[in-house]
DSSP file (Angstrom, degrees, kcal/mol; ACC not computed):
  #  RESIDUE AA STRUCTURE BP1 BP2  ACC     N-H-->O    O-->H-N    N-H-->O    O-->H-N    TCO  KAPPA ALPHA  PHI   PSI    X-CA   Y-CA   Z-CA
    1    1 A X     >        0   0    0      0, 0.0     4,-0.5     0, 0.0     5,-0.1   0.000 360.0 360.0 360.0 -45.3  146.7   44.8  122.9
    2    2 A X  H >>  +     0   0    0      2,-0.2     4,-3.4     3,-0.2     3,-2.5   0.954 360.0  59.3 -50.6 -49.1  147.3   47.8  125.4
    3    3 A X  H >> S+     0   0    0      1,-0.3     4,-2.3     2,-0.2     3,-1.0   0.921 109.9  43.7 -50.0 -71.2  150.2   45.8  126.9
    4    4 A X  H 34 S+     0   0    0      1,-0.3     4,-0.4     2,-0.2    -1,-0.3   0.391 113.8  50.1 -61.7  -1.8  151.9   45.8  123.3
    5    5 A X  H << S+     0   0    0     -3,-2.5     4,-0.4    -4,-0.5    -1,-0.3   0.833 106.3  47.8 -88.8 -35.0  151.2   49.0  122.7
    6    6 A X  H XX S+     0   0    0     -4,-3.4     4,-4.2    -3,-1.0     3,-1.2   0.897 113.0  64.3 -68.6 -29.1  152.5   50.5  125.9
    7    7 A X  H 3X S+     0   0    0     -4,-2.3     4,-0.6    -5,-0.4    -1,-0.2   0.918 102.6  39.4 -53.7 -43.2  155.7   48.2  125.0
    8    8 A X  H 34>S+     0   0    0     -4,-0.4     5,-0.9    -5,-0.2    -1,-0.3   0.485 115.6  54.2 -81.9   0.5  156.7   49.5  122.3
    9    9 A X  H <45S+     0   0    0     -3,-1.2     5,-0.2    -4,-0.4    -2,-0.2   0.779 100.4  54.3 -81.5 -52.3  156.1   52.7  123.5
   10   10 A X  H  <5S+     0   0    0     -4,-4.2    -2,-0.2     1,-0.2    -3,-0.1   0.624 109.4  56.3 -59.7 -24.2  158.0   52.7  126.5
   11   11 A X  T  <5S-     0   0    0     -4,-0.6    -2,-0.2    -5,-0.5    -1,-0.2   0.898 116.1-110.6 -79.6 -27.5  161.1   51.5  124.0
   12   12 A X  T   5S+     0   0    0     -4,-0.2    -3,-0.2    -5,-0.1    -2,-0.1   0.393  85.7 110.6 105.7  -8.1  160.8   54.4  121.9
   13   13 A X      < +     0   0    0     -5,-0.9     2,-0.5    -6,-0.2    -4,-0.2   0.136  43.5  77.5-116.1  32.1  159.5   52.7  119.0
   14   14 A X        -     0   0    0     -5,-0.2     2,-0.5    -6,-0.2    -9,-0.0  -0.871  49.8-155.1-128.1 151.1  156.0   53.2  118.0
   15   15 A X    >   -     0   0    0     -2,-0.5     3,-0.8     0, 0.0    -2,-0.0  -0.935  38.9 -92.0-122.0 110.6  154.7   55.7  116.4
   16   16 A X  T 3  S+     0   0    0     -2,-0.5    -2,-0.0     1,-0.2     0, 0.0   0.085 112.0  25.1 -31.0 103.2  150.6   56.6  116.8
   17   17 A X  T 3  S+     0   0    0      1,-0.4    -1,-0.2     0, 0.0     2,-0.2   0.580  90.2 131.9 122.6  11.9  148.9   54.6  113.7
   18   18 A X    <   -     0   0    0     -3,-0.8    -1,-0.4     1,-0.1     4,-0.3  -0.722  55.0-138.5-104.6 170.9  151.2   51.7  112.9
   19   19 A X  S  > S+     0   0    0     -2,-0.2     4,-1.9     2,-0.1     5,-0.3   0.433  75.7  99.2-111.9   7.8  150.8   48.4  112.4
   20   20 A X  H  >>S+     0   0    0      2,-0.2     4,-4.4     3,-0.1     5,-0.6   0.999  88.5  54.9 -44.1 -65.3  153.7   46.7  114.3
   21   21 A X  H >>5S+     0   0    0      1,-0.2     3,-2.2     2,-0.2     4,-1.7   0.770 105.8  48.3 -46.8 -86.0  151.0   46.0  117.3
   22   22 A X  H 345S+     0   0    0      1,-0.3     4,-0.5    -4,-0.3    -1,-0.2   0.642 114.5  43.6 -19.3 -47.3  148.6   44.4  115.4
   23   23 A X  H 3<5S+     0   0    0     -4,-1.9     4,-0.4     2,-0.1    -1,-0.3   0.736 118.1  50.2 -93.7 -19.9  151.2   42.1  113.8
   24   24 A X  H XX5S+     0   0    0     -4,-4.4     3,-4.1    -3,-2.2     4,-1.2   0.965  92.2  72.2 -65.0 -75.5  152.8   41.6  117.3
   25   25 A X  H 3X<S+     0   0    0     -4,-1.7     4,-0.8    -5,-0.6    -2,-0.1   0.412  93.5  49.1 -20.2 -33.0  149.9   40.8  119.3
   26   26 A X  H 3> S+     0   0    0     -4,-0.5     4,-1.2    -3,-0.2    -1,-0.2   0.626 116.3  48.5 -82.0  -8.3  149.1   37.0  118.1
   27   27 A X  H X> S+     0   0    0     -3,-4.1     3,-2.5    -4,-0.4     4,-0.7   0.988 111.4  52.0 -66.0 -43.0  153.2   36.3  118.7
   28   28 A X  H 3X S+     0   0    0     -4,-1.2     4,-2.7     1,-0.3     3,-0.4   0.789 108.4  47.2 -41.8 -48.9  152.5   37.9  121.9
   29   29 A X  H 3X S+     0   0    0     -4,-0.8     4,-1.5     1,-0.2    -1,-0.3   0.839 116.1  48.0 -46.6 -29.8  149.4   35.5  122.7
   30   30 A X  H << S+     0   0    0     -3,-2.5    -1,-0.2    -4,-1.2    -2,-0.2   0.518 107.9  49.5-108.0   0.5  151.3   32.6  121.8
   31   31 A X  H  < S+     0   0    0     -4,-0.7    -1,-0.2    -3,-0.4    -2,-0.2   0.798 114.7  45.2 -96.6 -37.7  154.2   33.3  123.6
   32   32 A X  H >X S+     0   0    0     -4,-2.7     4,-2.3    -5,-0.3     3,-1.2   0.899 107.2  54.3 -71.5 -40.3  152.3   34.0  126.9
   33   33 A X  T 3< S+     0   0    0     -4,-1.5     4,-0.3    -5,-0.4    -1,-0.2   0.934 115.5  41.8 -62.9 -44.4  150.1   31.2  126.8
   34   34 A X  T 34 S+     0   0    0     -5,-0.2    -1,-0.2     1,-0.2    -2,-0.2   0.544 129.2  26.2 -93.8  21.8  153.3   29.0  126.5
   35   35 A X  T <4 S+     0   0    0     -3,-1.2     3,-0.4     2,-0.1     4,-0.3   0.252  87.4 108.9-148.3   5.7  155.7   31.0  129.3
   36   36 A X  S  < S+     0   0    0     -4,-2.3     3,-0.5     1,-0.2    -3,-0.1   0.925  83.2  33.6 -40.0 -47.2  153.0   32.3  131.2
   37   37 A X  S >  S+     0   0    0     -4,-0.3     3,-2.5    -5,-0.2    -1,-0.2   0.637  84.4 115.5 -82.9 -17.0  153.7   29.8  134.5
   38   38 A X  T 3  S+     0   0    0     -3,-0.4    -1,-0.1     1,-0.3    -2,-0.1   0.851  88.8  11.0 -16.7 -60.8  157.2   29.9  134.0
   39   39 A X  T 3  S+     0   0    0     -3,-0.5    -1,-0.3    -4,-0.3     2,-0.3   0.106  99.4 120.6-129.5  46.1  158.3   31.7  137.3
   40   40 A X    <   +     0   0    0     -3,-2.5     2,-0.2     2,-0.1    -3,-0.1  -0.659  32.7 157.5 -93.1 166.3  155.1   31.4  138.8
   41   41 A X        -     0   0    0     -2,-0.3     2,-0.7     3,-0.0    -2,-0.0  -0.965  42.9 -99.9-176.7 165.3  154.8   29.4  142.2
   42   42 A X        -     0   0    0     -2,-0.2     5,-0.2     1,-0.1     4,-0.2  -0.703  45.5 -99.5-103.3  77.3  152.4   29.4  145.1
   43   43 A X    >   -     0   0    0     -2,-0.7     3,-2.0     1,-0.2     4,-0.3   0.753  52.8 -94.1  35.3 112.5  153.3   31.4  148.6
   44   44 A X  T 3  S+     0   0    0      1,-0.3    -1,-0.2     2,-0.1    -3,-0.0  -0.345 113.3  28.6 -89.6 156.5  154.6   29.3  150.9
   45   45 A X  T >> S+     0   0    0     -3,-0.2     3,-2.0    -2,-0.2     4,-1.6  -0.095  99.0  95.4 115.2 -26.4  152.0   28.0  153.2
   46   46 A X  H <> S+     0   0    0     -3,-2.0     4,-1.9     1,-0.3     3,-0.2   0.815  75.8  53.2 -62.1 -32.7  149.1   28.3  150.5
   47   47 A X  H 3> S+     0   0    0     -4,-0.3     4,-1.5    -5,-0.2    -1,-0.3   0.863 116.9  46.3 -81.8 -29.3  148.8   25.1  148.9
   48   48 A X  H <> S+     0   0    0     -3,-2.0     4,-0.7     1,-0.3    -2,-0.2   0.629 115.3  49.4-107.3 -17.0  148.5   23.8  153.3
   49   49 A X  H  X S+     0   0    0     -4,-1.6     4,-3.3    -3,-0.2    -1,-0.3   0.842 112.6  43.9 -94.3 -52.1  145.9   26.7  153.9
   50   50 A X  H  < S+     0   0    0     -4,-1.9    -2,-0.2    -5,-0.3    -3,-0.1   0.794 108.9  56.8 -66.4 -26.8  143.8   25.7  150.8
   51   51 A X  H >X S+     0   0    0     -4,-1.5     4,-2.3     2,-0.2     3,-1.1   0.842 110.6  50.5 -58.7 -61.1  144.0   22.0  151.8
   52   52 A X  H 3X S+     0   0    0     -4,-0.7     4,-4.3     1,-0.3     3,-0.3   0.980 106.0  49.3 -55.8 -54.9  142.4   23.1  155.2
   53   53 A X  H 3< S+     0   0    0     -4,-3.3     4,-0.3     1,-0.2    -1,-0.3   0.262 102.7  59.9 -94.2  42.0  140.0   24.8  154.0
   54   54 A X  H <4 S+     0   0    0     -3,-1.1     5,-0.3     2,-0.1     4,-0.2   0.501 111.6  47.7 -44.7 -52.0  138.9   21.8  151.5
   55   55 A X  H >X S+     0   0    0     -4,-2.3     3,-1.3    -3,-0.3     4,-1.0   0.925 110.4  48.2 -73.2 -41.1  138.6   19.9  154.7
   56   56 A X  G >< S+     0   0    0     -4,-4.3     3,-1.9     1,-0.3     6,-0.1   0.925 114.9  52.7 -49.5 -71.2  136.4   23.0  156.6
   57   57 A X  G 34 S+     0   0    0     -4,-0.3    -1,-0.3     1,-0.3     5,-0.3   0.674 115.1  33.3 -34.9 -26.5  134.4   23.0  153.5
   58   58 A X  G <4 S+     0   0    0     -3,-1.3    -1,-0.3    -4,-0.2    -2,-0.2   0.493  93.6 110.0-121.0  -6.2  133.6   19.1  153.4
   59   59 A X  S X< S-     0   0    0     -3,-1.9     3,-4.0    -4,-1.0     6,-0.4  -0.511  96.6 -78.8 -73.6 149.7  133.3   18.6  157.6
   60   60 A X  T 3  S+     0   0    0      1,-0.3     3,-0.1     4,-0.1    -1,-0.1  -0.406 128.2  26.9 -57.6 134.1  129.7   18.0  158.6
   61   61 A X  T 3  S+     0   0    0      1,-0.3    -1,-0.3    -2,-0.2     2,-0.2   0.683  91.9 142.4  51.0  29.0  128.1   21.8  158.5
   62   62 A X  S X  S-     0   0    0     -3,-4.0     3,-2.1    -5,-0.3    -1,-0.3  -0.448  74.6-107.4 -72.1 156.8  130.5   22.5  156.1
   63   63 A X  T 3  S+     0   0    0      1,-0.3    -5,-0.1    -2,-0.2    -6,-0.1   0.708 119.8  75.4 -58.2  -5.3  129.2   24.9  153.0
   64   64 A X  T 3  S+     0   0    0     -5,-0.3    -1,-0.3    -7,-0.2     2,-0.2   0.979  89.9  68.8 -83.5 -28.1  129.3   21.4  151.0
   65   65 A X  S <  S-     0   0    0     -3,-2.1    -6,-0.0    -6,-0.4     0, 0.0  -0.612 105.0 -90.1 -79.5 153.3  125.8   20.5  153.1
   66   66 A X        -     0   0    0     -2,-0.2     2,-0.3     1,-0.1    -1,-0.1   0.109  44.0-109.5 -39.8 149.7  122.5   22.4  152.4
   67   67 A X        -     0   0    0     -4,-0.1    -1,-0.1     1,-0.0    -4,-0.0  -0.623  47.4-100.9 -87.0 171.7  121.9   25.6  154.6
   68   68 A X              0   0    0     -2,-0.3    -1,-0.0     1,-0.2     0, 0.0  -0.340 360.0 360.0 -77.9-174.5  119.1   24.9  157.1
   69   69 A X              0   0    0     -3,-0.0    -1,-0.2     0, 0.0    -2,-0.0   0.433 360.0 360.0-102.0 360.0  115.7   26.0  156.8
């Protein structure tokens, strides 16, 4: 709700005590939830570094076994 407020704020167009945020705020959910990933993407190298450590993780004395006693 702070995001949509400071948006319309930063345009010039809100005024303390209106209800434009409020009536903004579910388009806003529904618009983010469906363009959220749009231009998102991973750093390259990440996907090859997370893949490695999958493997550390599941190698014998990897965190995926008990610690000892």
């Amino acid at each position: 709700m702070m995001l949509v407020r400071r948006a319309f704020a930063a345009a010039g167009g809100l005024v303390a005590g209106e209800d434009l945020p409020v009536e903004a705020y579910p388009w806003f959910l529904d618009y983010y939830r469906e363009h959220k990933l749009d231009y998102t993407y991973a750093y390259e190298g990440v996907l090859e570094a997370l893949a490695a450590l999958r493997e550390l993780h599941d190698a014998p004395g990897g965190r995926a076994e008990p610690w000892p006693s």
